[in-house]
GUDOBA-262172 format. One record per residue (C-alpha): residue number from 1; x, y, z. Coordinates in Angstrom, 1 decimal, m for minus. Each point is the difference from the previous one (the first is absolute). Example, Ala and Ser with C-alpha at 12.3 -4.5 7.8 and 13.67 -1.06 7.14 Angstrom:
<rs>
{loza = 1 | x = 12.3 | y = m4.5 | z = 7.8}
{loza = 2 | x = 1.4 | y = 3.4 | z = m0.7}
</rs>
This chain:
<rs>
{loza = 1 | x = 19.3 | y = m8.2 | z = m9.5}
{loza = 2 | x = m2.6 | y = 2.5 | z = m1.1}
{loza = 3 | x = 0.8 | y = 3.9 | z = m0.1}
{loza = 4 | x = m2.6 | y = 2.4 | z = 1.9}
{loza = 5 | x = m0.2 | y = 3.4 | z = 0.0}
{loza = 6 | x = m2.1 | y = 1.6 | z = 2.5}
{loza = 7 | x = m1.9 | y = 3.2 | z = m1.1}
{loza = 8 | x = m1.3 | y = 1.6 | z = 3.3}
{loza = 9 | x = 1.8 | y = m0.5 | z = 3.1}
{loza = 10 | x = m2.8 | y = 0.1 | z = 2.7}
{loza = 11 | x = m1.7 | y = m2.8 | z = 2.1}
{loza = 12 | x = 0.2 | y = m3.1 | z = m2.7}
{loza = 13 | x = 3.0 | y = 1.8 | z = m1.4}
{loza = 14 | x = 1.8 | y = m0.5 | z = 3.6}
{loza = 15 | x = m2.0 | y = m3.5 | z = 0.7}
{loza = 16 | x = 1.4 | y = m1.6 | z = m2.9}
{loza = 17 | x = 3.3 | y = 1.5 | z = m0.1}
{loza = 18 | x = 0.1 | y = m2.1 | z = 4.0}
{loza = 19 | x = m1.7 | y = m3.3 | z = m1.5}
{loza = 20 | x = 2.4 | y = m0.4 | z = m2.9}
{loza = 21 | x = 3.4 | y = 1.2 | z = 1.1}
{loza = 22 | x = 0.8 | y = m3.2 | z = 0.5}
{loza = 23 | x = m1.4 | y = m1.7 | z = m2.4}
{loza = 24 | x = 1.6 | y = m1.8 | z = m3.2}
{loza = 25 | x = m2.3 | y = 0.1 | z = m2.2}
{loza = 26 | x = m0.5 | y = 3.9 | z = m0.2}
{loza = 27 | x = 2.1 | y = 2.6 | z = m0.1}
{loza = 28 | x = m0.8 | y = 3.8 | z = 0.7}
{loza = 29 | x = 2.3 | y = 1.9 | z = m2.1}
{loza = 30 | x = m2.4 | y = 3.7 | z = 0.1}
{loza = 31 | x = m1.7 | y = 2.0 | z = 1.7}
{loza = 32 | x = m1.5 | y = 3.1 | z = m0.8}
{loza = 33 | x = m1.9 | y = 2.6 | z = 1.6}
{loza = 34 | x = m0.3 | y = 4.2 | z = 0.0}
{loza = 35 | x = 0.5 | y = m0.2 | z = 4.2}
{loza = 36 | x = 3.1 | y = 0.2 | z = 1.1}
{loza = 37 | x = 2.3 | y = m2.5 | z = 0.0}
{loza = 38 | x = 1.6 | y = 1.0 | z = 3.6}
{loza = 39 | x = m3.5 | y = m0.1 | z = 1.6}
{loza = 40 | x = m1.0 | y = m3.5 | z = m2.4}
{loza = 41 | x = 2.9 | y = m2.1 | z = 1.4}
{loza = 42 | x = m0.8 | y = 1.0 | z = 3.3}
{loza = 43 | x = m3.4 | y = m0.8 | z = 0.1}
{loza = 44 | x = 1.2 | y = m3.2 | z = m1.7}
{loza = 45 | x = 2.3 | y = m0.4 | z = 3.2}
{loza = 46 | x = m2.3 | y = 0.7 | z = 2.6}
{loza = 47 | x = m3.5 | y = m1.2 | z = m0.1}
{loza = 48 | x = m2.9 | y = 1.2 | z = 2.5}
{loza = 49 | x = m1.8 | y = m3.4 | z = m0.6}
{loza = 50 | x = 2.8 | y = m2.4 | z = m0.9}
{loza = 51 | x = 3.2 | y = 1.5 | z = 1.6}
{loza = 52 | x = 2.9 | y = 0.3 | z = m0.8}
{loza = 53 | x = 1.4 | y = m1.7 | z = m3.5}
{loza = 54 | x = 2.9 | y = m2.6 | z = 1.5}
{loza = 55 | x = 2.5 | y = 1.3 | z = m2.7}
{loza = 56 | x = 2.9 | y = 2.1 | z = m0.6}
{loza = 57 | x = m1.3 | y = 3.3 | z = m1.8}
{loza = 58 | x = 2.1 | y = 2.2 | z = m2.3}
{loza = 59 | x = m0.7 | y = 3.0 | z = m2.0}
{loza = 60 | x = 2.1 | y = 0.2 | z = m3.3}
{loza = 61 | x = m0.3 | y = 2.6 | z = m2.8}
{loza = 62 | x = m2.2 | y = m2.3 | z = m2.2}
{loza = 63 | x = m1.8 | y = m1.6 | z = 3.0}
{loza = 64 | x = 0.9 | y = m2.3 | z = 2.6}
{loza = 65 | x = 1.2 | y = m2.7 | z = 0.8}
{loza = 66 | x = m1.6 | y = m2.4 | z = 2.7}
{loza = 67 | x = 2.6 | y = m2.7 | z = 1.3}
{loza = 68 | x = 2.3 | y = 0.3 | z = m2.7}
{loza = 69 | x = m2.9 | y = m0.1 | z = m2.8}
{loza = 70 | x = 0.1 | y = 3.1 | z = m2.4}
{loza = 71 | x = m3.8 | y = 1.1 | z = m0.7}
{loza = 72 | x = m0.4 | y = 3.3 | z = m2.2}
{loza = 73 | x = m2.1 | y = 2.5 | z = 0.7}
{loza = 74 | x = m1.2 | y = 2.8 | z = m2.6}
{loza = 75 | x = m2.7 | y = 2.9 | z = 0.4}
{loza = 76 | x = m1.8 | y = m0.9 | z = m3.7}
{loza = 77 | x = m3.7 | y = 1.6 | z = 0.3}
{loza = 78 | x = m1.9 | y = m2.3 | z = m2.2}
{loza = 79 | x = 0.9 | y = m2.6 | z = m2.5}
{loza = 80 | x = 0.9 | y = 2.6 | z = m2.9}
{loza = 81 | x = 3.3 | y = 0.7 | z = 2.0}
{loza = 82 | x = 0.6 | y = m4.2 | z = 0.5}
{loza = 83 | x = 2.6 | y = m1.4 | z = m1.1}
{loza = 84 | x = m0.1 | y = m4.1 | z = 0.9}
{loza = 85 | x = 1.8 | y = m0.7 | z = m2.9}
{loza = 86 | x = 2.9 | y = 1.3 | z = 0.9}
{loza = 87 | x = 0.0 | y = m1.3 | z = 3.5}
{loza = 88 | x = m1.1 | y = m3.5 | z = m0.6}
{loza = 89 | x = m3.4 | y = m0.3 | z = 1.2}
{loza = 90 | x = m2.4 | y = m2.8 | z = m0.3}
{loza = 91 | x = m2.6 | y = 0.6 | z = 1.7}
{loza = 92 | x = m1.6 | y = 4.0 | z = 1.3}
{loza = 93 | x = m2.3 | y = 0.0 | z = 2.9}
{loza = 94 | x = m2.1 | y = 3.0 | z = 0.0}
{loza = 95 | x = m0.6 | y = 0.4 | z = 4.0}
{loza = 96 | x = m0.9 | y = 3.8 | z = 0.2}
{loza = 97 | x = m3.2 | y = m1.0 | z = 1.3}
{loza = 98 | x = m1.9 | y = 1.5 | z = m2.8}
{loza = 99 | x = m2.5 | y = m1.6 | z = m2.4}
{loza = 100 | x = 2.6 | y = m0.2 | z = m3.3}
{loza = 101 | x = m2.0 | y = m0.2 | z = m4.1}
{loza = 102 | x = 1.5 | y = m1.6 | z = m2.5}
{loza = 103 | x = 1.6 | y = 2.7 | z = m1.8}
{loza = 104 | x = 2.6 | y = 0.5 | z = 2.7}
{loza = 105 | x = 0.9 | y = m3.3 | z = 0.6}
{loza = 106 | x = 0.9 | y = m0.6 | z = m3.6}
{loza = 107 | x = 1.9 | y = 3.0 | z = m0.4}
{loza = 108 | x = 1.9 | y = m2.0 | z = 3.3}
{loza = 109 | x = 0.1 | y = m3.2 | z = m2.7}
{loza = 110 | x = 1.6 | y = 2.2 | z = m2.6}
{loza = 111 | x = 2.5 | y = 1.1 | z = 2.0}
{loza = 112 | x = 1.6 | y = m3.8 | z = 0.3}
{loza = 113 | x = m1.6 | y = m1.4 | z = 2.8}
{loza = 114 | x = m1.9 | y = m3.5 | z = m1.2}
{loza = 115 | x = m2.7 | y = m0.3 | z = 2.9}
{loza = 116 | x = m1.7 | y = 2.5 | z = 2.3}
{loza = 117 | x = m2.2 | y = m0.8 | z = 2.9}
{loza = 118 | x = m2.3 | y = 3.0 | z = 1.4}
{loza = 119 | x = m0.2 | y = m0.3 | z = 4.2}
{loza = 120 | x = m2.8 | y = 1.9 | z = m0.3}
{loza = 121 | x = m3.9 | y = m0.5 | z = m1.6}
{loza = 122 | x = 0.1 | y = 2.0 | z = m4.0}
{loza = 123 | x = m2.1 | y = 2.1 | z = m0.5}
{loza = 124 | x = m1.6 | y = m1.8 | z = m3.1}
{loza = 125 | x = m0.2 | y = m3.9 | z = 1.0}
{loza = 126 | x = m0.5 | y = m0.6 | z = m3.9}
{loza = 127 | x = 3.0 | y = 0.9 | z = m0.6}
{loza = 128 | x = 2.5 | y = m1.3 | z = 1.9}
{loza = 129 | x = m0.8 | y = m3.9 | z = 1.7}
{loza = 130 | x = m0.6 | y = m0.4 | z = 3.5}
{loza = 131 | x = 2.0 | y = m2.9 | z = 1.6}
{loza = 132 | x = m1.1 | y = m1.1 | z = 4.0}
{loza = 133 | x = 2.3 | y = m3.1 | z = 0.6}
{loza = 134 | x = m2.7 | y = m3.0 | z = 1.1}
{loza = 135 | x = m2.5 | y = 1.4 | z = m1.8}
{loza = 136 | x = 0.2 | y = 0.4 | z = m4.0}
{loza = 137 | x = 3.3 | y = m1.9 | z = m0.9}
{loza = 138 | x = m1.8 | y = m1.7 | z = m2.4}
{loza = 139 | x = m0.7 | y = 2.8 | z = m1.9}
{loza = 140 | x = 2.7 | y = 1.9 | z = 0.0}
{loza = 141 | x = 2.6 | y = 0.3 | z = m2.8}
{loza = 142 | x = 3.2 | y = m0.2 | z = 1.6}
{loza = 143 | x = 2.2 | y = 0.2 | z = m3.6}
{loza = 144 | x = m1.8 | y = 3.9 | z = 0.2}
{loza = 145 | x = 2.0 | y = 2.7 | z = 0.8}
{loza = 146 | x = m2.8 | y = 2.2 | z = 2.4}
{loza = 147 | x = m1.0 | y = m1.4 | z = 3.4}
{loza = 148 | x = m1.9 | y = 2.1 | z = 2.4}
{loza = 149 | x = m0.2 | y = m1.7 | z = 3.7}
{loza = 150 | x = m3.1 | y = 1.8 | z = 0.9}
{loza = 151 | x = m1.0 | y = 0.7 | z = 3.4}
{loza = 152 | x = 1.2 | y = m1.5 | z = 3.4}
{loza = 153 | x = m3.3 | y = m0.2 | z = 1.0}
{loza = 154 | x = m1.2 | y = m2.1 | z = m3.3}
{loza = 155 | x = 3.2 | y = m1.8 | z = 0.7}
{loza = 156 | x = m1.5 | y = m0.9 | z = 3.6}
{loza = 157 | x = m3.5 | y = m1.1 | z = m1.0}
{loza = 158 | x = 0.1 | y = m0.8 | z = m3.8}
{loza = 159 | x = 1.8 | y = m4.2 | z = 0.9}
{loza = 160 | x = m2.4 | y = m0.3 | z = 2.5}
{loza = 161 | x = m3.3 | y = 1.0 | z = m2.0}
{loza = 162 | x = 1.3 | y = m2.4 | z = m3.0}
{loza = 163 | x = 0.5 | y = m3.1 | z = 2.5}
{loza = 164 | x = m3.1 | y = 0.9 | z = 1.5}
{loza = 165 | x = m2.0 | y = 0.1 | z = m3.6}
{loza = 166 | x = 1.2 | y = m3.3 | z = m0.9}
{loza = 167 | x = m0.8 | y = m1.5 | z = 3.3}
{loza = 168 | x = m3.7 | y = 1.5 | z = 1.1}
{loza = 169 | x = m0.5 | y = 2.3 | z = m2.6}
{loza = 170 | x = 0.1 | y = 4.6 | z = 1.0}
{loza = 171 | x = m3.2 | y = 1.4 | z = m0.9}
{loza = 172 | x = 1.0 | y = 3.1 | z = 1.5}
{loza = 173 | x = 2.5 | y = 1.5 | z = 2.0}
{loza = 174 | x = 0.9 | y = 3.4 | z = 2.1}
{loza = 175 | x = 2.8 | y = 1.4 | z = 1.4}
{loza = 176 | x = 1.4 | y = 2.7 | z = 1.9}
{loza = 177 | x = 4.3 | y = 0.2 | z = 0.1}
{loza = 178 | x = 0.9 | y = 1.4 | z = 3.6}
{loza = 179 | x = 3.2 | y = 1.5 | z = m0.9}
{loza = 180 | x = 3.0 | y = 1.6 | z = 1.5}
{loza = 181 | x = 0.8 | y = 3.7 | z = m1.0}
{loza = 182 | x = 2.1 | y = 0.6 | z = m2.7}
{loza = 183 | x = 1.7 | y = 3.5 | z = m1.3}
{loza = 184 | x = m3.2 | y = 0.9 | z = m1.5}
{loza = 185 | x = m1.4 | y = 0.6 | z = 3.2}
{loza = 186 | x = 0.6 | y = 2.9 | z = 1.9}
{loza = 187 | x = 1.3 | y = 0.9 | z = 3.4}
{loza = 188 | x = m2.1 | y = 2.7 | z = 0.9}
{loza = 189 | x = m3.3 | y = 1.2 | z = m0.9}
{loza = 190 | x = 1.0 | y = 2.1 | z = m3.3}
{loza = 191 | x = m2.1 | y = 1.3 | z = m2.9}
{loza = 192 | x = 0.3 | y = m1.4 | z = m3.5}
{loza = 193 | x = m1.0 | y = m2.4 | z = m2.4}
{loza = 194 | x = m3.7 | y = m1.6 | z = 1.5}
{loza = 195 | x = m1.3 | y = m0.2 | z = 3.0}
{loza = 196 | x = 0.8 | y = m3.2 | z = 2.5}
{loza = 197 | x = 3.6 | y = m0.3 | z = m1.6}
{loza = 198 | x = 1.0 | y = 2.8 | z = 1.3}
{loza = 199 | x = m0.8 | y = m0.8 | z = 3.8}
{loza = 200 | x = 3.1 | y = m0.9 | z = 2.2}
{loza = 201 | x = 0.5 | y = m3.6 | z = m0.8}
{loza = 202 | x = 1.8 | y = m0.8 | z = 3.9}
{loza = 203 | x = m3.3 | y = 0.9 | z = 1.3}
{loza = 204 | x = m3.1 | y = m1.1 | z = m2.0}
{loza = 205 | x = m1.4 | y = m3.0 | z = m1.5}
{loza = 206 | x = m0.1 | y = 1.1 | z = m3.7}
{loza = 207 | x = m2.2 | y = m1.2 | z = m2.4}
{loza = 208 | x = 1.1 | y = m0.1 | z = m3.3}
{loza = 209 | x = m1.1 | y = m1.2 | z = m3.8}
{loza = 210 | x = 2.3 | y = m2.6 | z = m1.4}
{loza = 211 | x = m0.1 | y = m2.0 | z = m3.3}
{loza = 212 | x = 0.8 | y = m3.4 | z = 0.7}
{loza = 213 | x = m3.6 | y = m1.4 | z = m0.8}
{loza = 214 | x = 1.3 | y = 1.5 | z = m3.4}
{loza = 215 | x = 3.4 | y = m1.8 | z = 0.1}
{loza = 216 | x = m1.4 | y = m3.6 | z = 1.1}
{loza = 217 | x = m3.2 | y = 0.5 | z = m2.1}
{loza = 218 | x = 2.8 | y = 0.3 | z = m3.2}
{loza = 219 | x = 2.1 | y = m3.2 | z = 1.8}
{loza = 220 | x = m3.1 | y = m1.8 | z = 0.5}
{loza = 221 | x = m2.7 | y = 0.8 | z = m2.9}
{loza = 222 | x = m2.8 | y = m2.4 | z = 2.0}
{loza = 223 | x = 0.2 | y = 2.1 | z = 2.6}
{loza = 224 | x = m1.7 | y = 3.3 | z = m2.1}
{loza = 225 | x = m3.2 | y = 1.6 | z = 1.8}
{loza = 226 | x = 0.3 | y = m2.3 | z = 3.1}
{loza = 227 | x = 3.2 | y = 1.6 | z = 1.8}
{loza = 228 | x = 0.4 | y = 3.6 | z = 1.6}
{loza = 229 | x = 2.4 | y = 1.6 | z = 1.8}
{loza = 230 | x = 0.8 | y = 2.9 | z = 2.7}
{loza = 231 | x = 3.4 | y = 0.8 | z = 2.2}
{loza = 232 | x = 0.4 | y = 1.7 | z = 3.3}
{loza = 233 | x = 3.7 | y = 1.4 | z = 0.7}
{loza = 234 | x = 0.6 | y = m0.7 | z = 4.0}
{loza = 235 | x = 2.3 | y = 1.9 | z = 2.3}
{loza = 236 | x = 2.6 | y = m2.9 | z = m0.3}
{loza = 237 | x = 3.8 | y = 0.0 | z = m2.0}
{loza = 238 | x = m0.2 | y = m3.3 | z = m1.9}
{loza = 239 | x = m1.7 | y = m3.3 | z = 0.6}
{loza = 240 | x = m3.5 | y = m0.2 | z = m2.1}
{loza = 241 | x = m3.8 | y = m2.2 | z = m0.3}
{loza = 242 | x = m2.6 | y = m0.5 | z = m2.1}
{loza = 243 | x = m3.5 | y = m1.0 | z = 1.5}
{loza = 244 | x = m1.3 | y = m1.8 | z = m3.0}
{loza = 245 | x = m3.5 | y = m1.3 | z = 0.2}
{loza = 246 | x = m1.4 | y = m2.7 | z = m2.5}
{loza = 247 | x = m3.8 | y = m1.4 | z = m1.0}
{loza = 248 | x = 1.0 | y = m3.6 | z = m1.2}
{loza = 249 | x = m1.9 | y = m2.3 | z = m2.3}
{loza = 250 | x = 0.9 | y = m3.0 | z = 2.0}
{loza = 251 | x = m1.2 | y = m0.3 | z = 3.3}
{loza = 252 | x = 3.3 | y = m0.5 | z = 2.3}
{loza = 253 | x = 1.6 | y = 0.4 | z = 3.2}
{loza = 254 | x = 2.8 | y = 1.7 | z = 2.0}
{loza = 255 | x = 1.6 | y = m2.6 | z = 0.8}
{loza = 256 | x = m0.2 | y = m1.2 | z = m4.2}
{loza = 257 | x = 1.4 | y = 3.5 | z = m1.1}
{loza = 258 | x = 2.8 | y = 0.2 | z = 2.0}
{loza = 259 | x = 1.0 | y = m4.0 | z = m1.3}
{loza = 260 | x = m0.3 | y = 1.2 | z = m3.5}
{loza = 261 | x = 2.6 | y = 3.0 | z = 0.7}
{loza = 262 | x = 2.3 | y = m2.1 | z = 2.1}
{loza = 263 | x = m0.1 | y = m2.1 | z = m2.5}
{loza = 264 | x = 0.5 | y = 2.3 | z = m3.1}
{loza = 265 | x = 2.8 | y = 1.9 | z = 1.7}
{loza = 266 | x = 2.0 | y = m3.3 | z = 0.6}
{loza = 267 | x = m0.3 | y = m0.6 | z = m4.0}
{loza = 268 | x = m0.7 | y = 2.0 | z = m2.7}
{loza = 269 | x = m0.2 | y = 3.3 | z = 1.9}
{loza = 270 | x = 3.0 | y = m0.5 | z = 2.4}
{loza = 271 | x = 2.4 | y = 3.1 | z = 0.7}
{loza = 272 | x = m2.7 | y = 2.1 | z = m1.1}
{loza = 273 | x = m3.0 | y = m0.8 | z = 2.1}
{loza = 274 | x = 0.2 | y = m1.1 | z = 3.6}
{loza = 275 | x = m2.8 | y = m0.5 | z = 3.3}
{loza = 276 | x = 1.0 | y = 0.1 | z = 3.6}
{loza = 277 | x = m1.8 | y = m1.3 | z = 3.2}
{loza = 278 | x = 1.5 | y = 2.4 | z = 2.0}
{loza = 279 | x = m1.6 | y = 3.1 | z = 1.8}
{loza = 280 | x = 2.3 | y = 2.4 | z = m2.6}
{loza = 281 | x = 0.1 | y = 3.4 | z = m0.3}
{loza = 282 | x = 0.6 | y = 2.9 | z = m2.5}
{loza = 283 | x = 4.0 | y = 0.3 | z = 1.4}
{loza = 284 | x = 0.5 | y = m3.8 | z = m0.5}
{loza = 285 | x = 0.1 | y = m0.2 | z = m4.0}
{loza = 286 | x = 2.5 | y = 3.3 | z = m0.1}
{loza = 287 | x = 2.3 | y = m1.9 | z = m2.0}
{loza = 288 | x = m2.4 | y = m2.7 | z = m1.1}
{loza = 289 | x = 1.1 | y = m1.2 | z = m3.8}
{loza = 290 | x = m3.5 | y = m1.8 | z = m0.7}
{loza = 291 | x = m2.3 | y = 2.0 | z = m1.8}
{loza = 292 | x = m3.0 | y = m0.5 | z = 1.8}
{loza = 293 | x = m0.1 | y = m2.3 | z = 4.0}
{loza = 294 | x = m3.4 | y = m1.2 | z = 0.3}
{loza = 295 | x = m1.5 | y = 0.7 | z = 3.9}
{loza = 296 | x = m0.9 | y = m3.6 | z = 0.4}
{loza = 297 | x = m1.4 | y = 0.9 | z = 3.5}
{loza = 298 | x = m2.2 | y = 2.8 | z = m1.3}
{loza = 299 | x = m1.8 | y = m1.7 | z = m2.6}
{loza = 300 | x = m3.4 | y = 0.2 | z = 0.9}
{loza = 301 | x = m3.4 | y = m1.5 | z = m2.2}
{loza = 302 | x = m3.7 | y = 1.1 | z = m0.3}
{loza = 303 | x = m2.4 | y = m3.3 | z = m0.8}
{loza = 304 | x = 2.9 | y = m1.6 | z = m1.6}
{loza = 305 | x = m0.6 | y = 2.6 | z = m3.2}
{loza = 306 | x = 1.7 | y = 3.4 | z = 1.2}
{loza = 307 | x = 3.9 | y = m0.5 | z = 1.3}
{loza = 308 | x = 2.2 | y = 2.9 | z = 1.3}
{loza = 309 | x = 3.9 | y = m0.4 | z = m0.1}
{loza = 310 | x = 2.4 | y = 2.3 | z = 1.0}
{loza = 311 | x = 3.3 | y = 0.2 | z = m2.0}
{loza = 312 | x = 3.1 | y = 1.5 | z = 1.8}
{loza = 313 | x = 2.8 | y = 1.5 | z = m2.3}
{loza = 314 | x = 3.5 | y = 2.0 | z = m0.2}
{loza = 315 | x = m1.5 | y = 2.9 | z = m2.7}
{loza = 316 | x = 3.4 | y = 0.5 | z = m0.9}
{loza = 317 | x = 2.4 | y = m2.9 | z = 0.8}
{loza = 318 | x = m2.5 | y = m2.5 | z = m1.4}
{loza = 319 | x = m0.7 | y = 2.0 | z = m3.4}
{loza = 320 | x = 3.9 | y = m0.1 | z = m0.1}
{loza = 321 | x = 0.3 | y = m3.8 | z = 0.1}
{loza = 322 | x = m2.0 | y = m0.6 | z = m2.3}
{loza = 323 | x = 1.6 | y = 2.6 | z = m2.6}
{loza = 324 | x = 3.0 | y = m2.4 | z = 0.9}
{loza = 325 | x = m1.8 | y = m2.7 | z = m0.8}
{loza = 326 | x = m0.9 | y = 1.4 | z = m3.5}
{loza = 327 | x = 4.0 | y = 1.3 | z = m1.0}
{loza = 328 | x = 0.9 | y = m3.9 | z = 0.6}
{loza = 329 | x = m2.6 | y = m1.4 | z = m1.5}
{loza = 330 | x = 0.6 | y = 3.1 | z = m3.7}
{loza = 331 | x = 3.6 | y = m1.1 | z = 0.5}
{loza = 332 | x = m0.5 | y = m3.1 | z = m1.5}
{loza = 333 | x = m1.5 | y = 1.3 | z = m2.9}
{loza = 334 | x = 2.6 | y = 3.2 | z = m0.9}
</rs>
């Protein structure tokens, strides 16, 4: 059983506290956060988008304990006031939500842990590898001890632009994430920081710059100069898409692209890229553990050169699986 400690105690925090309670292969032993705890465990206990946690929920003086399991909690700041030593962690997952640089995450490796993986982009990709299960397995180096999971977005779309490569060949590809708000976003109509972020989020279709041409571009290096990327937050909770539209080299069809996902996401990519032939919506992948579900009745083609897809994902619940994924797979090399 590997050790985690959690460091940040928001959405992924929360989601993979639920995934992996009861799970045998991991085992949350931390938590730390600067909120406090009283108002943490009971946004752990009731959820807005997930409901309520089916678990008995106790507050202790070191933490609490969630059907009979002890977790700790502690207030530490940064990694300098770590301790994992101590407290017997393998594995630290940075899921403040901010882009992390190298310098604090090894100041986290000298305080005991042996791996840490970043829920977030870094803020130098040089520094720190970029891992987007279905994507660039191959060239990662699981025996490191620095994993950064990138973005849910690149998570979404970087399996299906790699299949797609070695099938027809991308020459070029666009996309736009439609994206539920997050607590970035504002209520109201306040001033602050820019312009558009700062418009009430429940109201407006926000348009918004976002980095994951960056991300895939470093997860897939054939893809530099041919991809770009926008995001537009919507006036929904949870439940996200990205309209992705490709120039091929090949000339294909619909009906061939959507065979060459099905069949992908029965084999190599399974449990991390799916397609559907129902008429879905956004609220019907809240919960969805795939990283990306392929819109197989929305795929639409220009002259057999020019294909759209749409990709539905969970922004949160997804990007949490797949951390999962990830602790399992860095167990088996601690």
């Amino acid at each position: 059983m590997t050790n985690i400690s959690l460091v940040g105690f928001g959405r992924i925090g929360r989601d993979l506290l639920r995934q992996t309670f009861n799970d045998n292969d991991i085992n949350i032993i931390s938590i730390s956060d600067t909120a406090d705890k009283a108002n943490l465990i009971y946004l752990l206990k009731y959820d807005s988008i997930y409901g309520k946690f089916n678990a008995e929920i106790e507050e202790t003086e070191k933490g609490i304990v969630v059907d009979g399991k002890e977790i700790i909690f502690n207030s530490w700041k940064d990694g300098n006031e770590a301790d994992w030593e101590k407290i017997q962690t393998d594995i630290v997952i940075l899921a403040t939500g901010k882009p992390k640089t190298k310098e604090e995450v090894d100041i986290h490796l000298s305080k005991g842990c042996k791996k840490v993986i970043i829920a977030s982009t870094p803020e130098n990709f040089k520094d720190i590898q970029i891992y987007v299960p279905g994507a660039n397995d191959e060239n990662i180096d699981f025996k490191s001890n620095v994993f950064s999971l990138g973005s849910n977005t690149a998570n979404a779309v970087a399996p299906i632009l790699k299949v797609l490569n070695s099938e027809i060949g991308v020459e070029r590809a666009f996309l736009t994430t439609v994206h539920g708000y997050s607590n970035s976003n504002r209520l109201a109509d306040v001033a602050g920081e820019g312009f558009r972020l700062n418009r009430a989020a429940g109201e407006n279709i926000i348009p918004s710059i976002t980095k994951s041409s960056e991300v895939i571009i470093n997860v897939l290096p054939f893809l530099k100069d041919k991809i770009a990327s926008s995001s537009m937050t919507v006036p929904i909770p949870d439940g996200s898409t990205v309209d992705l539209t490709l120039d091929i080299t090949k000339e294909t069809s619909v009906e061939k692209i959507n065979k060459i996902l099905e069949n992908f996401s029965e084999n190599e990519l399974k449990n991390i890229i799916g397609i559907t032939h129902d008429p879905i919506v956004s609220s019907d992948v809240v919960g969805s553990t795939l990283s990306g579900l392929v819109d197989g009745i929305a795929t639409m083609g220009i002259n057999n050169k020019k294909i759209k897809l749409i990709i539905w994902f969970d922004n949160g619940w997804g990007y949490a699986a797949r951390i999962v994924d990830t602790i399992k797979r860095l167990g088996k090399e601690l």
